[in-house]
C-alpha positions in Angstrom: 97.0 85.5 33.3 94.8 83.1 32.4 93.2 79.9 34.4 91.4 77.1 33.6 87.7 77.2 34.4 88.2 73.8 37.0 91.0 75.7 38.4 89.4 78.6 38.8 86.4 77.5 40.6 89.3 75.8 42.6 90.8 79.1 44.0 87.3 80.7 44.5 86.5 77.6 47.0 90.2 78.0 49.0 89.9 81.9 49.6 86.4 82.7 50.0 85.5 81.3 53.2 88.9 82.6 54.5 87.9 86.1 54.2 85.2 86.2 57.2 87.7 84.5 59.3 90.4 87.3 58.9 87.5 89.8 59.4 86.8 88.3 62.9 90.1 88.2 64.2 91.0 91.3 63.4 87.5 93.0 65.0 88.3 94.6 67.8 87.6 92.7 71.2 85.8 93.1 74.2 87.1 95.3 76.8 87.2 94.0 80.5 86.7 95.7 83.9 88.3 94.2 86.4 87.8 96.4 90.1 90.5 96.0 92.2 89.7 96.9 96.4 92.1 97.3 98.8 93.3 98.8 102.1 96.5 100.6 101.3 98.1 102.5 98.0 101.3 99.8 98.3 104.8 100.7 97.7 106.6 99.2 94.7 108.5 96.2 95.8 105.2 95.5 97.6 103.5 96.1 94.6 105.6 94.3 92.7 105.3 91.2 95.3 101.6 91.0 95.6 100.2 93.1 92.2 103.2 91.5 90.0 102.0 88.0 90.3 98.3 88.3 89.5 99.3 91.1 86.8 101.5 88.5 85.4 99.1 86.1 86.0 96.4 87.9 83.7 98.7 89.2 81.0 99.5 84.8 80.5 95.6 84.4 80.5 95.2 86.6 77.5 94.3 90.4 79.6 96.6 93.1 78.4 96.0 96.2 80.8 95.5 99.1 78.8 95.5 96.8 75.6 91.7 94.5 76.2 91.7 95.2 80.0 91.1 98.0 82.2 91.7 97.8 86.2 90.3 100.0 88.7 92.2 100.3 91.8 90.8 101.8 95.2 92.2 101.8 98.0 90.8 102.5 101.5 94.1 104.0 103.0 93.8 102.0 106.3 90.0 103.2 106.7 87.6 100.1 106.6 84.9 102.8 106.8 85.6 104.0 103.4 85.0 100.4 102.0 81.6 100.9 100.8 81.8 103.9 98.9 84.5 102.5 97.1 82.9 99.4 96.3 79.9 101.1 95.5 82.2 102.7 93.2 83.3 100.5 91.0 79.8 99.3 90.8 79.1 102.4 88.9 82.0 101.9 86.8 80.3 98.3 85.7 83.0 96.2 86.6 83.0 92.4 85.2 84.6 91.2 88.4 86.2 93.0 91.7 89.1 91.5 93.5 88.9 92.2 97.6 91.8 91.9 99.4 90.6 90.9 103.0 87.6 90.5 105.0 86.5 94.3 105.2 86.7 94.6 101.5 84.9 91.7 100.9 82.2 92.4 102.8 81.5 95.7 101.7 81.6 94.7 98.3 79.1 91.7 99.2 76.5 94.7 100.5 76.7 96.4 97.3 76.4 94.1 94.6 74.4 91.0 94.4 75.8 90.7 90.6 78.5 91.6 90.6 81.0 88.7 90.6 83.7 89.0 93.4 87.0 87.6 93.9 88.0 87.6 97.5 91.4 87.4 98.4 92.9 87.5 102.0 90.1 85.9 104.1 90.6 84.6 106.9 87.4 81.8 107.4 84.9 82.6 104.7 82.5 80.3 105.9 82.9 81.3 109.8 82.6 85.1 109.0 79.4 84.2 107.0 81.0 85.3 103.2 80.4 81.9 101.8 77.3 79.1 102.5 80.4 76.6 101.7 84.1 76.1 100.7 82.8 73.8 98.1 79.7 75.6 96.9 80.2 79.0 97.8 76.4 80.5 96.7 75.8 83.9 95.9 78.4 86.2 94.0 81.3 85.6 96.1 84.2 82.8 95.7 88.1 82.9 95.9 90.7 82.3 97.9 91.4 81.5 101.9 94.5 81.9 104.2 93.3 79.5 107.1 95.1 81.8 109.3 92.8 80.3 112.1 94.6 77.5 112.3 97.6 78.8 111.1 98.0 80.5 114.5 98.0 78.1 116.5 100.7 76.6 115.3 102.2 80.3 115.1 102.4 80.5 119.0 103.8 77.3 119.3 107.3 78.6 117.2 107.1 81.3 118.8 107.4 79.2 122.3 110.0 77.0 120.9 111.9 80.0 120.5 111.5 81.7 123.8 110.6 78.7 126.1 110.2 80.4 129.4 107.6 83.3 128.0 104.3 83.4 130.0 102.2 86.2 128.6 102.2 87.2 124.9 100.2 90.1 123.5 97.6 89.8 120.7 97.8 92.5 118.1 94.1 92.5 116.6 92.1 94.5 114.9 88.7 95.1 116.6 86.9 96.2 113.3 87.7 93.0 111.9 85.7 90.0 112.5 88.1 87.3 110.9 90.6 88.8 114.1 88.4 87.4 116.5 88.0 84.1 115.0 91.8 83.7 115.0 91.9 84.6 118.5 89.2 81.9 119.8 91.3 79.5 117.7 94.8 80.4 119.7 93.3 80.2 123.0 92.9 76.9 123.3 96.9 76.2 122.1 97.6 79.5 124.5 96.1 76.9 127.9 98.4 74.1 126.7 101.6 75.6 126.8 100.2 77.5 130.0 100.6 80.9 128.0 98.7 84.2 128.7 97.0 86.1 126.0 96.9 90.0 126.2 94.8 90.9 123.3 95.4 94.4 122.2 93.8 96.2 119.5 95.3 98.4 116.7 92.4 100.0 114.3 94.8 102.2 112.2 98.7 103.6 112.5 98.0 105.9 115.1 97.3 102.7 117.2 100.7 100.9 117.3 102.6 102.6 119.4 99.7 102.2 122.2 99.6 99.3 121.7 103.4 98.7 122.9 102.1 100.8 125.7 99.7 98.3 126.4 102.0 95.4 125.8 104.6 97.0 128.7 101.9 97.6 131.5 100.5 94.0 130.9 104.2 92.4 130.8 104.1 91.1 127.7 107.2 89.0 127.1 106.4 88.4 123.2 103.9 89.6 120.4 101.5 87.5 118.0 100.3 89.8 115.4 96.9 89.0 114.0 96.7 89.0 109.9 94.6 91.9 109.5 95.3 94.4 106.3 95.5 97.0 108.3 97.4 95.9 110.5 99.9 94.3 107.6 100.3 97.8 106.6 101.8 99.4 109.6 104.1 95.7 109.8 108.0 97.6 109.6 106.8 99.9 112.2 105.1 97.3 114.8 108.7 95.3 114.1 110.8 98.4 114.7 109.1 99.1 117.7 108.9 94.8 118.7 112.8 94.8 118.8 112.6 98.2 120.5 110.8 96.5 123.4 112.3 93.6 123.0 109.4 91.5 122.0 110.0 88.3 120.1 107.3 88.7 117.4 105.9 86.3 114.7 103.2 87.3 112.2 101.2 85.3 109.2 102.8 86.7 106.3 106.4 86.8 104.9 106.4 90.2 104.7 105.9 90.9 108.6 109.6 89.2 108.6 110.9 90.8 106.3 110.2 93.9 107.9 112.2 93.0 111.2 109.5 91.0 112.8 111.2 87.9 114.1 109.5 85.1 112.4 106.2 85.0 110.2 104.6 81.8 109.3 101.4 81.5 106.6 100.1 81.4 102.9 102.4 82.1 100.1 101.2 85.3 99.5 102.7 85.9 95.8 101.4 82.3 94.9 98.0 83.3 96.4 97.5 86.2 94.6 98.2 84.3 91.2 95.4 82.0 91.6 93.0 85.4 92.1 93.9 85.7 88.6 93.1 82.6 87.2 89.2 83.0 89.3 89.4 86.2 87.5 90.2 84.2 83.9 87.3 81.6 84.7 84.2 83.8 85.3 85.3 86.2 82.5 84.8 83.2 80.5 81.9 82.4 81.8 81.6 80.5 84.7 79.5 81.8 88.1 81.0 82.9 91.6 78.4 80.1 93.1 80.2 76.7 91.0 83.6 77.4 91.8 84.9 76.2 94.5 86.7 78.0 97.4 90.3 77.4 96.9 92.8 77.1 100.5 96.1 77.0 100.2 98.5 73.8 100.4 101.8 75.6 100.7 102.8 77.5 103.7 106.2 79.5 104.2 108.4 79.4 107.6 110.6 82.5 107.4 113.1 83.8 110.2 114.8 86.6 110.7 118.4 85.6 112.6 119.0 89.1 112.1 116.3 90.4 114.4 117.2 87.4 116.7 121.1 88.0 117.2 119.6 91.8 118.3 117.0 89.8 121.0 119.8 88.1 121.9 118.1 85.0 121.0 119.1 81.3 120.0 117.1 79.7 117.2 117.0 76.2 117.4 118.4 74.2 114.7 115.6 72.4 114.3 113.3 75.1 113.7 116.4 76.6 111.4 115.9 73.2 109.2 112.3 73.6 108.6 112.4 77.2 108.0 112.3 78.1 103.7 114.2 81.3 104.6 116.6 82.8 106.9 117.4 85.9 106.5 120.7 87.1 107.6 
């Protein structure tokens, strides 16, 4: 075949400079890191409900476990005290980025790395418990996501008081070992002196603590439960509700989950929703951006969700205006 010398030169100009470009994309990519630290090795629809999202999340953004990303999970298994070797841990492994879920996890990871970006997830009052200078300008290593279950449980109590009116005393479910717990329970007991209610605080520190802590509730009269959020706590939620209608203790709790369970009623973040965001923190410093520039991010949507179920069993009426409002009734 033969080509003109004009047309040649032509073809020369068109393909050369394409051949670097088809060299560079197919060069193999960087590999990510990405530490993941929990409390508690989750069972699937759990997993599904809280890992799906922000796996889903990352596979949209471009990170393909297994494929250009590699996650390490630990998990404490309801011990805070194992926190620090864990995130220590993934330190080791040199991680791009670790994603806490909680305040224990996040603080732990905070004492071990100074570099190492960190995701929180979870937290309570980031500024309050000293993780963050700032919602706006976090500092440090440290940025993510809040629940605002401070405030959130206020208005918790006061549900739980449209639904049983006459209660006078209501235990606390808290977890001593976690400082975000004690923050939420300052913030109630202000809300607890308006409606003339009486806080019991009671803590539970592990699964070997709830059924104590019913004890507890009994001898102090309890006549309905507020469950802390705590991840701990969270994790031991389907036995506390068991044992709530067992004692027949209207309960709420933060998360939709605790409902789920049996609890009564649970009011807070969109947890699956929260967890996607992580992601997209995850995306943003992988890219380049630092823990200290990006702002702290609290939710906007928050999910009502009772349990008429759990309800007919109290032998308790929900009022229809609280049955309006709620996103979910579970039957």
């Amino acid at each position: 075949m033969r080509f003109a010398a004009g047309s040649l030169v032509t073809i020369l100009t068109l393909v050369l400079p394409a051949a670097p470009l088809i060299a560079q994309s197919q060069a193999p990519g960087r590999m990510y890191r990405i530490g993941w630290l929990g409390t508690a090795v989750q069972t699937e629809p759990e997993r599904e409900r809280l890992w799906g999202p922000f796996h889903r999340r990352l596979s949209e953004l471009g990170y393909v476990e297994g494929n250009n990303t590699v996650v390490e999970r630990r998990y404490s298994e309801g011990k805070l005290e194992r926190f620090p070797s864990l995130a220590a841990e993934l330190v080791r492994l040199n991680v791009d980025v670790i994603v806490t879920v909680g305040q224990p996890a996040t603080q732990a990871a905070q004492k071990v790395t100074t570099t190492v970006p960190i995701v929180m997830t979870g937290v309570v009052d980031p500024v309050g418990a000293g993780i963050v200078a700032s919602l706006a300008r976090p500092s440090g290593n440290t940025t993510g996501l809040s629940v605002l279950s401070t405030d959130l449980v206020t208005k918790r109590l006061e549900l739980l008081k449209a639904i049983v009116p006459e209660v006078s005393s209501v235990g606390v479910f808290r977890n001593p070992g976690n400082k975000s717990n004690e923050l939420q329970f300052q913030s109630i007991k202000t809300t607890a002196e308006a409606l003339k209610v009486r806080l019991q605080p009671i803590g539970v520190r592990g699964p070997n603590d709830v059924e104590t802590a019913f004890q507890a509730a009994t001898r102090e009269q309890a006549g309905a439960l507020v469950v802390l959020d705590d991840p701990v706590i969270y994790d031991q939620r389907a036995q506390i509700a068991v044992l709530a209608v067992k004692n027949r203790l209207p309960s709420v709790g933060g998360l939709t989950g605790f409902a789920e369970a049996g609890g009564l009623m649970s009011y807070g973040t969109n947890l699956p929703e929260h967890f996607r965001q992580a992601a997209t923190y995850v995306d943003r410093i992988l890219k380049g951006a630092k823990p200290a520039d990006l702002p702290v991010e609290q939710p906007t949507k928050f999910e009502l969700v009772i349990n008429l179920k759990t309800a007919k069993t109290l032998g308790l009426t929900i009022p229809a205006a609280l049955l309006v409002r709620a996103d979910r009734v579970i039957e």
